[in-house]
C-alpha positions as CSV (number, residue, x, y, z in Angstrom):
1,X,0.5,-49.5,48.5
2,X,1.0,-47.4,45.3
3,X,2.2,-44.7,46.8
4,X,4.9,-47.0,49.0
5,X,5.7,-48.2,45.3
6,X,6.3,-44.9,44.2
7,X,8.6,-44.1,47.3
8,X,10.6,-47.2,46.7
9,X,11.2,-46.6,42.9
10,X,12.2,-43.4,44.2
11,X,15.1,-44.4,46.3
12,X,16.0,-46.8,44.1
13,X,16.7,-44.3,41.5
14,X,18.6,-42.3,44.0
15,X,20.9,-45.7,44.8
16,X,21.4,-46.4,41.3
17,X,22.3,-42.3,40.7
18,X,24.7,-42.1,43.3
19,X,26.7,-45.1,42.0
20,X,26.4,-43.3,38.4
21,X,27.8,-40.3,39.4
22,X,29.9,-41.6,41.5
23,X,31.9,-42.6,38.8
24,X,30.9,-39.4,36.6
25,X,32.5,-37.3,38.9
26,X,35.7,-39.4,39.4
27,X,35.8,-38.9,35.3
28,X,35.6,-35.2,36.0
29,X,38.5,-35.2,38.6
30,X,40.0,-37.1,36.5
31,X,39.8,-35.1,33.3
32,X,40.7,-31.9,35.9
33,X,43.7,-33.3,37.3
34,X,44.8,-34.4,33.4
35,X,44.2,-30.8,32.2
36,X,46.1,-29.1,34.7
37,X,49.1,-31.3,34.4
38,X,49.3,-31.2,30.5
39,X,48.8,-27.3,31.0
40,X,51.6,-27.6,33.4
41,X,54.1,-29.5,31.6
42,X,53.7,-28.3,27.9
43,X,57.3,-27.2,27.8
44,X,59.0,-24.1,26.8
45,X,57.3,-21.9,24.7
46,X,56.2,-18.1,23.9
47,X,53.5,-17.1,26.3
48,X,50.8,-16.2,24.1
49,X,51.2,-20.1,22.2
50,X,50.6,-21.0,25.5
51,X,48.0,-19.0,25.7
52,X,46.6,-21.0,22.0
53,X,47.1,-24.3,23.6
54,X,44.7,-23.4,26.2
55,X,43.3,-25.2,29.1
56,X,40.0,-26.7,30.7
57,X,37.5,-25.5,32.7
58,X,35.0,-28.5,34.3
59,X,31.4,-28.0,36.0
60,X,31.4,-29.7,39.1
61,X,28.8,-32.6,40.0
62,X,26.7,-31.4,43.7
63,X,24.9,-34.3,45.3
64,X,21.2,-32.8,45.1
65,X,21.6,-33.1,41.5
66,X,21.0,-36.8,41.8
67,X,17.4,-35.7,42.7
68,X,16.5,-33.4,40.0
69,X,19.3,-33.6,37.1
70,X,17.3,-30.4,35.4
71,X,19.7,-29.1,32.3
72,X,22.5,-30.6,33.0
73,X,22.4,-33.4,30.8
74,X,21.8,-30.9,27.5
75,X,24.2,-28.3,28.6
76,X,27.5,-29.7,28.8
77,X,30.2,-30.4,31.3
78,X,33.6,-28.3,30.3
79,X,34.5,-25.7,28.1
80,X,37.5,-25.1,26.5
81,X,39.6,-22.3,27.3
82,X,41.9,-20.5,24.7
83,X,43.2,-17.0,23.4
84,X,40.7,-14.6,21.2
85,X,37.9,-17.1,21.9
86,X,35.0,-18.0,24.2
87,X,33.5,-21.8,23.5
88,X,30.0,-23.2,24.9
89,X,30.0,-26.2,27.2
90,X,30.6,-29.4,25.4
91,X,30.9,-33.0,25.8
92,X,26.3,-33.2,26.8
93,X,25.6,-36.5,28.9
94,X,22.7,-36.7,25.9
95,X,24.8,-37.3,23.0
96,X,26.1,-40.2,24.7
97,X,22.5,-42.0,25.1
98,X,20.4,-43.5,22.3
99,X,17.0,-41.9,20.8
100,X,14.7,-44.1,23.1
101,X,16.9,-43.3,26.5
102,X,16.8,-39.6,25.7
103,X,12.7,-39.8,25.5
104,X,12.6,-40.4,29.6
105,X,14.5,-41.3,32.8
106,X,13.3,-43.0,35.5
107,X,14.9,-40.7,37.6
108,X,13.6,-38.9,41.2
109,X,12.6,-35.5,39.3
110,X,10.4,-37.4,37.0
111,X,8.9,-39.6,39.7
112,X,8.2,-36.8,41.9
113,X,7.2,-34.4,39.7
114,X,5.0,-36.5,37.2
115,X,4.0,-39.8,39.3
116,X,3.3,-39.0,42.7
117,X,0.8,-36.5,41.4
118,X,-1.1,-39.2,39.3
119,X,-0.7,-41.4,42.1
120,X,-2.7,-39.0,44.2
121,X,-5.4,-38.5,42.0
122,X,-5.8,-42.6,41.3
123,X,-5.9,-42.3,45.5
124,X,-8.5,-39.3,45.7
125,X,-10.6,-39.2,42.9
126,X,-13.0,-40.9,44.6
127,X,-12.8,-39.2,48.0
128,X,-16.2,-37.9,48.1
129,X,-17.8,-38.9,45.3
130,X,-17.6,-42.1,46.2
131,X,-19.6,-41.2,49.4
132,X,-22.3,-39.9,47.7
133,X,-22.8,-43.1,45.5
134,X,-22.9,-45.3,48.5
135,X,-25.4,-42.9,50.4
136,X,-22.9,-42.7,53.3
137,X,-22.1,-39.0,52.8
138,X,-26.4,-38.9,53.4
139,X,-26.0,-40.6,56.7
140,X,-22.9,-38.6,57.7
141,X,-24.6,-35.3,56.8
142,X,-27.5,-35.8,58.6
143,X,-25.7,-36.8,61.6
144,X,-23.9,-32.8,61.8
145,X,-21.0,-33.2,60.6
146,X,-19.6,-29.9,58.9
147,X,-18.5,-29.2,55.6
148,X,-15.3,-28.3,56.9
149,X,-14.6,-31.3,59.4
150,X,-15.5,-33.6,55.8
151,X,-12.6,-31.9,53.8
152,X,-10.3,-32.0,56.7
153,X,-10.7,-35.5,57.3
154,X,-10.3,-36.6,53.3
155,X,-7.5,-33.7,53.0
156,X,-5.5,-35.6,56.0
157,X,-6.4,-38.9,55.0
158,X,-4.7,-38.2,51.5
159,X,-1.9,-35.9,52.5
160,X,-0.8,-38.0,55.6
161,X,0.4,-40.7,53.9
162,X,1.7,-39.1,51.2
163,X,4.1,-36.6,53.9
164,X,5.3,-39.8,55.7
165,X,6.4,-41.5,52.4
166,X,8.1,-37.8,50.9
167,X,9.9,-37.6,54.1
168,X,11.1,-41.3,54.3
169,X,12.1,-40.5,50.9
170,X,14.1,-37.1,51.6
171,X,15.6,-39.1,54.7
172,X,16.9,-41.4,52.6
173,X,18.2,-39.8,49.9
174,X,19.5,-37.0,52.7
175,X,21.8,-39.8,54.4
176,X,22.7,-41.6,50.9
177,X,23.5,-38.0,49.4
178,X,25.7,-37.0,52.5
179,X,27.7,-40.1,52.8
180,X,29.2,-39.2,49.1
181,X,32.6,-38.7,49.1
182,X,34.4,-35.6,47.2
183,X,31.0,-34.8,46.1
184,X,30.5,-31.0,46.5
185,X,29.2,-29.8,49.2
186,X,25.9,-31.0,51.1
187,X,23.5,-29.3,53.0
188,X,20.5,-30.6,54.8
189,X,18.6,-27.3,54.8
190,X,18.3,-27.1,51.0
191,X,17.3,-30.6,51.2
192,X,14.6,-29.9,53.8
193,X,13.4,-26.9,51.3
194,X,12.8,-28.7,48.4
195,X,10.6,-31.5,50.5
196,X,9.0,-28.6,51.6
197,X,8.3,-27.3,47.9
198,X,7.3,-31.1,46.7
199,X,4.7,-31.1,50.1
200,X,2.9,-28.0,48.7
201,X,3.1,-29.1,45.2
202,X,1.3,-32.2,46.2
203,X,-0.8,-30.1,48.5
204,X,-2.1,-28.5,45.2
205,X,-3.1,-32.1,43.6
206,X,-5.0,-32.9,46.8
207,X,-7.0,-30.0,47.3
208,X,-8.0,-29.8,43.7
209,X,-9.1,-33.8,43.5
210,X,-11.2,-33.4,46.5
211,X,-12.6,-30.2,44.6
212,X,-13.4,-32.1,41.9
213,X,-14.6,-35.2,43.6
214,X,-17.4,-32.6,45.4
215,X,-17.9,-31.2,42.4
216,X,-19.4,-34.1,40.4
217,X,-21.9,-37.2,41.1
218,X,-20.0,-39.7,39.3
219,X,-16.5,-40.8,40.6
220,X,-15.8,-41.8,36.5
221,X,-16.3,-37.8,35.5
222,X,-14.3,-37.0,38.5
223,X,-11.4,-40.0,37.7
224,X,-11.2,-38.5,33.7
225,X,-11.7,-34.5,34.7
226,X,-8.6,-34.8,37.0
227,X,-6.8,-37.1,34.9
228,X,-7.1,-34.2,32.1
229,X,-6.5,-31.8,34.6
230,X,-2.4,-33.9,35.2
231,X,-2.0,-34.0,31.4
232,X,-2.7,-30.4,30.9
233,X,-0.5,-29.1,33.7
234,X,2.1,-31.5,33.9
235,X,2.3,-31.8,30.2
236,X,0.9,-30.0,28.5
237,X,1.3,-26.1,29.9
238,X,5.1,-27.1,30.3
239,X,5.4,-27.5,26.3
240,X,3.1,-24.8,25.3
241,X,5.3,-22.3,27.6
242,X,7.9,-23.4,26.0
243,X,6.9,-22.9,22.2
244,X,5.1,-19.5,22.9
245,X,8.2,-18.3,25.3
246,X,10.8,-19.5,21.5
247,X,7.5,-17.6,19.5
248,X,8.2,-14.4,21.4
249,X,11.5,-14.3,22.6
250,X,13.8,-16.2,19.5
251,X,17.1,-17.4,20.1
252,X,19.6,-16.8,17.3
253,X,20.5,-20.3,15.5
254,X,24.3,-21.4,16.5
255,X,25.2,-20.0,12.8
256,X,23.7,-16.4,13.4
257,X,25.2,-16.3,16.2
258,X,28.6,-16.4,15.4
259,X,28.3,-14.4,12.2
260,X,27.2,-11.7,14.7
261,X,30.5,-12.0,16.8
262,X,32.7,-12.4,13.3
263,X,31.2,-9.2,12.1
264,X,32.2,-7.2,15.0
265,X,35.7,-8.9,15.2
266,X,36.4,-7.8,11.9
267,X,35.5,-4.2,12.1
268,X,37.4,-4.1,15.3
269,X,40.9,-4.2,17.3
270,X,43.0,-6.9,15.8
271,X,45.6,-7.9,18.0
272,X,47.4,-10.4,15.3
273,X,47.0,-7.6,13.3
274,X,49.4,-4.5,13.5
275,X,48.3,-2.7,9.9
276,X,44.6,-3.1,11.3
277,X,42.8,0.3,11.3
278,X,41.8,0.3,14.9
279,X,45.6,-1.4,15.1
280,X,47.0,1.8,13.6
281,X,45.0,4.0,15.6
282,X,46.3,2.3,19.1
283,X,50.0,2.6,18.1
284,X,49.4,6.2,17.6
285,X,48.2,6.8,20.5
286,X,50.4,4.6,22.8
287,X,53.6,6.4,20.8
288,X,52.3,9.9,21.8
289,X,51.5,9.0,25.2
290,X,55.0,7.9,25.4
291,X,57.2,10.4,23.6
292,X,58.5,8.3,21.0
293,X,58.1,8.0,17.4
294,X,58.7,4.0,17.1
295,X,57.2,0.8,18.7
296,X,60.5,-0.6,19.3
297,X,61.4,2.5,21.7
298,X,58.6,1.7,23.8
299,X,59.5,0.3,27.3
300,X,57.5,-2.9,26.9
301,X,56.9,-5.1,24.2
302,X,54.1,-3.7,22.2
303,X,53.8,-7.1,20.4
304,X,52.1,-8.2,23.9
305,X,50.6,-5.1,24.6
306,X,48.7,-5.1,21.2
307,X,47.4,-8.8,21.8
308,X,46.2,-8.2,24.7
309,X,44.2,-4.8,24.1
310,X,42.8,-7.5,20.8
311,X,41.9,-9.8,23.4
312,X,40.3,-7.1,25.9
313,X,38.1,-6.1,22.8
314,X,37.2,-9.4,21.5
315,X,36.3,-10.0,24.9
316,X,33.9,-7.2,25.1
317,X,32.6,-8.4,22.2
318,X,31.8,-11.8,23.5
319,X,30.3,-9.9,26.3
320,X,27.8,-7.9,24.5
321,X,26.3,-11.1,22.4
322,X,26.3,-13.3,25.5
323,X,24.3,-11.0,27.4
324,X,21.3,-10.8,24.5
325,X,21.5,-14.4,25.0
326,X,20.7,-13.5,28.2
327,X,18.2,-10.9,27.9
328,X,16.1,-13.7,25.7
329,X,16.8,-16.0,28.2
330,X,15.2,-13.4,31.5
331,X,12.1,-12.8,29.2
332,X,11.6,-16.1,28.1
333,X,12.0,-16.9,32.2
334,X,9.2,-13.7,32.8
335,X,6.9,-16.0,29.8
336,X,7.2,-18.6,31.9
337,X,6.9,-17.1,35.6
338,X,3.2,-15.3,34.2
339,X,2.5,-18.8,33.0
340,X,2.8,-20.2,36.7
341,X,-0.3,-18.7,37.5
342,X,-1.7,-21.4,35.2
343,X,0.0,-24.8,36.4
344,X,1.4,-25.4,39.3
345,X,4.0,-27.8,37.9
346,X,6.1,-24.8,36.3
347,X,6.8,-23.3,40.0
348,X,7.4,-26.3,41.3
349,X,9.7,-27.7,38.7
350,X,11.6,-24.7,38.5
351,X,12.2,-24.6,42.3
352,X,13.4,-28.1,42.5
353,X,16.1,-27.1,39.6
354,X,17.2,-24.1,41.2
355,X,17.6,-25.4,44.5
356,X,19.6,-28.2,43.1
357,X,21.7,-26.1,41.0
358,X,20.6,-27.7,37.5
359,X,18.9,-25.1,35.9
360,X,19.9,-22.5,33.3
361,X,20.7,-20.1,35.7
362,X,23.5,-22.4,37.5
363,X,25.0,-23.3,34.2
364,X,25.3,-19.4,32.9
365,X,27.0,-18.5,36.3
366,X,29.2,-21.5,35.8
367,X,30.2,-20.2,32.2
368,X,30.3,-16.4,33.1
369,X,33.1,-17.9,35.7
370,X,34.9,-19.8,33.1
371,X,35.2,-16.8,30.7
372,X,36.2,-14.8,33.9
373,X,39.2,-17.2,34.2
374,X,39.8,-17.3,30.6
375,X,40.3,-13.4,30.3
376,X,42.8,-13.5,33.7
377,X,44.8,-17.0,32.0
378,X,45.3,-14.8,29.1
379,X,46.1,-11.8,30.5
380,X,48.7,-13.2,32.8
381,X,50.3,-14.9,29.4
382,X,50.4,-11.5,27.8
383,X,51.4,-9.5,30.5
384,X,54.8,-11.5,30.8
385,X,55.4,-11.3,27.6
386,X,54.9,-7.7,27.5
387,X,57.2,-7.0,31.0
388,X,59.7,-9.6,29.7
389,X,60.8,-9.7,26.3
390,X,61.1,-7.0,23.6
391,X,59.0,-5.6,20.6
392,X,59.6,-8.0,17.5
393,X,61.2,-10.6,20.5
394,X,58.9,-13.5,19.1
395,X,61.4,-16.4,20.4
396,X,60.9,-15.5,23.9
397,X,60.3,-18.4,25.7
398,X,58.7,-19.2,29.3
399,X,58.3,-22.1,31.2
400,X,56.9,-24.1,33.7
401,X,57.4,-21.7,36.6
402,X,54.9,-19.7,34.5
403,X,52.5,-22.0,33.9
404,X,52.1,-23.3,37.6
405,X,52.6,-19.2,38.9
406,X,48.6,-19.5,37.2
407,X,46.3,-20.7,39.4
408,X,43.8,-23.5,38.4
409,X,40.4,-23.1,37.6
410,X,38.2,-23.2,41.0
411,X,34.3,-22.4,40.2
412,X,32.0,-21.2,43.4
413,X,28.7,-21.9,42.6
414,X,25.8,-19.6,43.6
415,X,25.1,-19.2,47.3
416,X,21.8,-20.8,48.3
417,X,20.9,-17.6,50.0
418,X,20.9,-16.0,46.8
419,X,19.3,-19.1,45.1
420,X,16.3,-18.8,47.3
421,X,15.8,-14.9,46.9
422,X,16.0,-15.4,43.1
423,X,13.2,-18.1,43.5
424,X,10.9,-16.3,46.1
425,X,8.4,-15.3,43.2
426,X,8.1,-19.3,42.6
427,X,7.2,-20.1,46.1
428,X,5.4,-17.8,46.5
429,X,3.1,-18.7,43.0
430,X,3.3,-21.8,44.2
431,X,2.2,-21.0,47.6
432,X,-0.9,-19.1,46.3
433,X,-1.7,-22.3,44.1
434,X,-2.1,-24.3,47.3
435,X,-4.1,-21.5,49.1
436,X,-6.4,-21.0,46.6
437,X,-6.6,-24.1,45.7
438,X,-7.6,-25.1,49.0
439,X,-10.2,-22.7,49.3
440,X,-12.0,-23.7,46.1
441,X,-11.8,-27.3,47.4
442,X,-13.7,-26.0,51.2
443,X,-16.3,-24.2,49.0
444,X,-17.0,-27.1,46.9
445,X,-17.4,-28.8,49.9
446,X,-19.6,-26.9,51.4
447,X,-21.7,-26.6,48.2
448,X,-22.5,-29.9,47.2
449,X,-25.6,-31.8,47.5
450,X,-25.9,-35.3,49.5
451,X,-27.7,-37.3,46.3
């Protein structure tokens, strides 16, 4: 019955997602289909103000997100995209929702990950201890039944239910998921992986409360052992992962950050700059390349051509601070990976976010894509300016036919392929969890006394 409970708050959350982002993503298409047409139509102007008026660039929504949400709601749904600059991800789902709604969803992740589990201990906590206080497990070990035909028969009588409900529950959410219209892309495989993840995660809980239920003579020891067993993996290894991974592996504040960047702008190539050192240096060696003594005699406009060489350094310079953002970011992952070995609810967890493209690594390939764009809108600005006007030409004026000749943004997320091959360690962890835990939970078995 609870665990019935637990599938039906499970779907229900699905329902009530779908409808929610439903309308989230029409907002988004919405927003898209606005950006591209005020990029489109903002009149006759000199490329590289176009190029200052900038555009959007929107994350799509994928249905399996409505199952495990993971960072999306804290990282932001579009980032602005304009000359000599490269912008985070605004407009977070969270800064929309008051203090007591941002402390917990009831949401599918958090039902899966946190309450199924304590739902499985409240159901097997008792498994075998509770034979022992009855004097039943006497009887039935007298009568020659092995050690392992006991935890086989409590391991199934747990884990039976508990498949039959997960599937109903992926079969459910499957057909809602894939009857969502311009939705992203759905795939049943992926779907089918991430039950298979949540089975073995489960797996885990069951084979360690039938451990513990050998283990002890009283089903109240075993009830409060396993009960601290959820709150120290579930929630408390999760938090302390997190504070030693930020102890070890820092992240600049916001402010540091960008004093970094404006420090290395200002000792570079300024493209709004012509008497800039680095400026100076350029035009000297552009003239002698060309044979001429003046910027004027070159055969392109070196206005352009001096923004846009700005541009390709600033945009190295982005490069290089985003990618120690990154560097933190893969050995505060390898803080966490070595801390799998410890709970199986970080392998788990970061399996289900991976697979439903919501976790940190979805959103950096979404932003690495935008800045991609960003650097090829702005080149294509500069470039006609540079092709089609003259040096010190600064009325020159394009129009629409420019603006639609640039493509709009279109983002292709990660493959799943490689999304599994990134993950394998995670499985696999999580894999070694339910072996080993199972193991433990036959030895136990066959080590316990009758009384």
């Amino acid at each position: 019955m609870a665990l019935l409970t637990v599938a039906i708050l499970v779907v229900t959350a699905i329902g009530v997602g779908r409808q929610y982002y439903r309308q989230v993503n029409e907002q988004h298409e919405a927003a898209r289909r606005n950006a591209r047409s005020e990029w489109v139509s903002q009149g006759s102007k000199n490329p590289h103000s176009a190029a200052h008026y900038g555009t959007y660039a929107f994350k799509p929504k994928y249905p399996m997100s409505l199952l495990d949400n993971g960072v999306d709601k804290y990282s932001g749904v579009s980032i602005y995209l304009e000359a000599h600059k490269r912008n985070d991800a605004q407009y977070m789902a969270a800064q929309d929702q008051t203090a007591l709604s941002r402390f917990g969803d009831l949401s599918p992740d958090f039902i899966l990950m946190f309450m199924v589990p304590l739902f499985i201990i409240l159901i097997a906590f008792n498994s075998v201890s509770r034979e022992r206080e009855s004097g039943t497990l006497r009887v039935m070990m007298s009568q020659g039944i092995s050690p392992w035909k006991l935890a086989s028969g409590k391991w199934l009588a747990v884990f039976t239910p508990v498949a039959v409900l997960t599937g109903l529950v992926f079969l459910v959410g499957g057909v809602l998921l894939a009857n969502l219209e311009d939705f992203g892309l759905f795939s049943w495989w992926p779907l089918i992986l991430l039950a298979l993840v949540y089975l073995l995660y489960y797996g885990v809980f069951i084979n360690v409360s039938i451990l513990v239920s050998a283990s002890v003579r009283k089903s109240s020891l075993a009830f409060v052992l396993l009960l601290g067993i959820w709150i120290l993996s579930c929630l408390g290894m999760p938090k302390a992962t997190s504070v030693v991974a930020d102890a070890l592996y820092p992240y600049p504040t916001q402010l540091e950050f960008e004093e970094q960047i404006a420090e290395d702008k200002t000792n570079g190539l300024n493209g709004h700059d012509p008497w800039n050192a680095e400026s100076k240096k350029l035009e000297a060696e552009t003239l002698q390349k060309y044979g001429v003594d003046s910027v004027k005699k070159l055969p392109f406009n070196w206005d352009g051509y001096l923004m846009q060489k700005g541009e390709e350094h600033e945009a190295e310079i982005y490069f290089k601070h985003y990618q120690v953002l990154k560097e933190i970011y893969q050995k505060q992952s390898k803080v966490y990976r070595t801390s799998a070995a410890l709970s199986p609810f970080l392998p788990a967890r970061f399996l289900s976010m991976a697979l439903c493209r919501t976790d940190y690594h979805a959103h950096w390939h979404f932003a690495d894509e935008a800045e991609k764009y960003r650097l090829m809108l702005v080149g294509r600005l500069n470039g006609d300016m540079v092709d089609n006007s003259r040096t010190g030409q600064w009325d020159y004026r394009a129009d629409e036919k420019l603006w639609r000749a640039v493509p709009d943004f279109a983002y292709e997320p990660v493959r799943y392929q490689s999304i599994v091959e990134a993950n394998a360690g995670h499985f696999l962890v999580l894999l070694a969890w339910w072996v080993l835990s199972g193991v433990g939970m036959l030895v136990a078995v066959r080590q316990m006394k009758v009384f």
